[in-house]
N, C-alpha and C positions, 0 to 999 in steps of 0.2 A: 572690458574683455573678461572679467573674472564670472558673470554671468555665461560665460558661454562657454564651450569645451570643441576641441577639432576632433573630429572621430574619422579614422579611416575608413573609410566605406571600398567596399571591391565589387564590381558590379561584374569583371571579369579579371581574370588571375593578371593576366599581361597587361588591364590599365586599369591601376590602382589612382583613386584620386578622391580628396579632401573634401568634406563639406562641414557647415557651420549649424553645430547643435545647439538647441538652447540646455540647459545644465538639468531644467524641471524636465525634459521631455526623455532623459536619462534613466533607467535604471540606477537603483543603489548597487554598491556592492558588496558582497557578501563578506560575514567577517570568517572569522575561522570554526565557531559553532555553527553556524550554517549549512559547513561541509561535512562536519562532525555527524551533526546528526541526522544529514541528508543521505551520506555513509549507512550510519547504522539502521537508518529507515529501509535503507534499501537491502543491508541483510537481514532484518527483521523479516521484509515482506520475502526475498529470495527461501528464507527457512520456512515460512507456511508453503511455498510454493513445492520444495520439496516434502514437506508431508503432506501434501494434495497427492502428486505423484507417487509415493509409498504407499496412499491408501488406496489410490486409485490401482493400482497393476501390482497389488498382493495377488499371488502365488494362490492355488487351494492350497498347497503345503504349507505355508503361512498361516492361511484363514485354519485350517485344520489344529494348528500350533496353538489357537487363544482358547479363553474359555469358553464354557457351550455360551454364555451371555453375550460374550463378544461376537462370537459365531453368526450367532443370531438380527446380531445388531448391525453387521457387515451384510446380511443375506436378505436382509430385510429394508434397508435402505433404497427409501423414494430416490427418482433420479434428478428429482427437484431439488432436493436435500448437498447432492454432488455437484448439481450444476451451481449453486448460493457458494458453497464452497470454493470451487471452480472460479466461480467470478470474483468471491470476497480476495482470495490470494495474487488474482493475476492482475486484478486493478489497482491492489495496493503492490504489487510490483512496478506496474506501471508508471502509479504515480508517485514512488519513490524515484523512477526514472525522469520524468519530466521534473521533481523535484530537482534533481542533477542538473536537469537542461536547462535551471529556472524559467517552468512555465508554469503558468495560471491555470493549468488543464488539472496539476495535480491537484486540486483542493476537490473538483467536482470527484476525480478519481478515486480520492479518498471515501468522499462522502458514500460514492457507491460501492465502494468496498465497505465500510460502514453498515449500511445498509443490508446490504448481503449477507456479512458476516452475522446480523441478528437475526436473520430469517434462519440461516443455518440451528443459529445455541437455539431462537425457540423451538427448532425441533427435537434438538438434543435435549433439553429439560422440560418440557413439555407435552410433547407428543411422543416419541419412543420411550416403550416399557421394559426393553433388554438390557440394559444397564443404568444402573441407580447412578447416577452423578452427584456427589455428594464430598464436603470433608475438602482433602486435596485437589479431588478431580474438578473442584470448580475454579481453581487459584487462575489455571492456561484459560477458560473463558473470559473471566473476567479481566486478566491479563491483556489480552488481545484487544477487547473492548477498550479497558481505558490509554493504550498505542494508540488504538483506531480513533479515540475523540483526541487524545494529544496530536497525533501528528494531522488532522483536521485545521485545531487549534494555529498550530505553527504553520501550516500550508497559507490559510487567512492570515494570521499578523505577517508573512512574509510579502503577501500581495500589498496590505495597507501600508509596506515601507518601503515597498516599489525595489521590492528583490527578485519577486518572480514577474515577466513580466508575459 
């Protein structure tokens, strides 16, 4: 009996009834890091989401507020550039969220926030000429970057221990 576990199964709320798992066919479960930083994954990704939203529905009195370089840089942005953006913040919300639900969706979710998230910085250090990025200003890209391959990372070894399932 010790290979095997009883898992309540409800198939409707008024008849609840028993059946006989094997223990392998089980998810792990989760210790207390887990939720730790499947928490903080999901304010990490919730704070890009709101400076998507900040950047996205500035104000002209805002935009008028920065320098002419910022200006410029805000007036001048491809809508390809918003949409990488766009997608980089809400997939990794996402999949911070199925992170929560342990599923196996967040790792792809990641990966395409990942992705996204680098189409975005190549355009910020490579392609626009309205502000030098440079010094300090590179700390939040590269920041985000190496979140985006950790929590990758962990989305993967959490499927190979049969946490998310």
């Amino acid at each position: 009996m010790d290979k095997f576990l009883y898992v309540m199964k409800i198939t409707n709320f008024n008849e609840p009834f028993i059946t006989l798992n094997s223990m392998n066919n089980l998810p792990n479960q989760p210790s207390i890091n887990f939720w730790i930083i499947s928490i903080l994954a999901f304010l990490w990704n919730l704070i890009g989401v709101f400076a998507y939203l900040g950047q996205s529905f500035m104000s002209e009195e805002i935009i008028k507020s920065l320098s002419q370089s910022e200006q410029n840089y805000f007036s001048n942005l491809p809508a390809w550039v918003t949409a990488a953006f766009a997608s980089a913040v809400f997939s990794g919300l996402f999949g911070a969220v199925a992170l929560l639900l342990r599923k196996k969706i967040a790792f792809l979710l990641y990966i395409f926030s990942l992705i996204t998230l680098i189409i975005q910085h190549y355009y910020n250090f490579y392609i626009q000429n309205d502000i030098d990025i440079s010094g300090m200003d590179v700390i939040l890209p590269l920041a985000t970057l190496f979140i985006g391959i950790l929590l990758i990372s962990f989305a993967s070894k959490m499927i190979k221990i049969r946490i998310l399932s």
